[in-house]
C-alpha positions in Angstrom: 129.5 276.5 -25.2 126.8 277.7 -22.3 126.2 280.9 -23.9 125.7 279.3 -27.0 123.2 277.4 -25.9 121.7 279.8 -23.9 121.7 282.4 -26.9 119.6 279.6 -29.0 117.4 279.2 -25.7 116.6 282.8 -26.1 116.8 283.4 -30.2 114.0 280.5 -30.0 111.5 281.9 -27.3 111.6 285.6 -29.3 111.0 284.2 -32.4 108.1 282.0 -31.1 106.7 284.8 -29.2 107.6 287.0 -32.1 105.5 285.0 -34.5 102.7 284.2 -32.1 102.4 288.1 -31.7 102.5 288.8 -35.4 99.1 286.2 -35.8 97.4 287.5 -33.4 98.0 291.1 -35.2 97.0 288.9 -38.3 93.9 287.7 -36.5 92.7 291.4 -34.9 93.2 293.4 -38.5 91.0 290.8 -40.0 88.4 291.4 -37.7 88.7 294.7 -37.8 90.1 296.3 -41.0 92.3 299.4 -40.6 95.3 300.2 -42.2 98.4 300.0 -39.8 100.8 302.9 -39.8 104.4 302.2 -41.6 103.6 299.6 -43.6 103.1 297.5 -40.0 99.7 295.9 -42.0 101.4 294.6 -44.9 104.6 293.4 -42.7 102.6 291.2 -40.5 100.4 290.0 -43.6 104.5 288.9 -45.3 105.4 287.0 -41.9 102.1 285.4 -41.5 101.3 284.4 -45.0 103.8 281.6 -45.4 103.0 280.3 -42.7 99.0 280.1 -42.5 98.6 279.3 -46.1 100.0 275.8 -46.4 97.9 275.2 -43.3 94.7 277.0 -44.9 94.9 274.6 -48.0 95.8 271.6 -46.0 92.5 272.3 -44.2 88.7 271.5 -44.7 86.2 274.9 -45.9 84.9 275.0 -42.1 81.4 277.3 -43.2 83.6 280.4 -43.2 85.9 279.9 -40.0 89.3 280.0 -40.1 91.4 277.6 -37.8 94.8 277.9 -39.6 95.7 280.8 -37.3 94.9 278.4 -34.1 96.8 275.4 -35.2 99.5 277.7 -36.6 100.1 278.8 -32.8 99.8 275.3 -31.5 102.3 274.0 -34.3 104.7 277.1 -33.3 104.6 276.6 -29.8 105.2 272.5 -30.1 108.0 273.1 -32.3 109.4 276.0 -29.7 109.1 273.1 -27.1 111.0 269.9 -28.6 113.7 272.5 -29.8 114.1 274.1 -26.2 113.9 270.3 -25.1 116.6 268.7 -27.5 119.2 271.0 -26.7 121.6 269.7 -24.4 120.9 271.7 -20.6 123.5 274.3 -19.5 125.4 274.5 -16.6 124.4 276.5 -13.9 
């Protein structure tokens, strides 16, 4: 049962620091546009999208500036927090 739990442990940190890397990607190409080799561009546009979007519309038209990307991260890493915290602690 400990390696379960410490497989989730881990599957949870990549995919938080997985999808905090792919925003800040997000975040970079729309400062400065480029095209990313191997379709890495539209890849990180696909992850991000869903994400961001519900967010975007939720939010107020801030005079051009776009915050979903900043509360996306804080919402990612809370949730990466109460799921680390609600699973039960493994034996060491």
């Amino acid at each position: 049962m400990a390696i379960v739990i410490v497989f989730l442990e881990a599957f949870i940190n990549v995919l938080a620091q997985a999808l905090t890397f792919a925003i800040f990607v997000r975040v970079l190409l729309s400062w400065v546009p480029m095209r990313l080799p191997w379709g890495l561009g539209e890849f990180v546009w696909s992850v991000t999208e869903p994400i961001l979007a519900p967010i975007r519309r939720a939010l107020p038209f801030m005079g051009g500036i776009d915050f979903s990307p900043l509360l996306a991260l804080l919402a990612i890493q809370g949730v990466a927090t109460v799921l680390l915290r609600i699973l039960p602690p493994t034996l060491q």
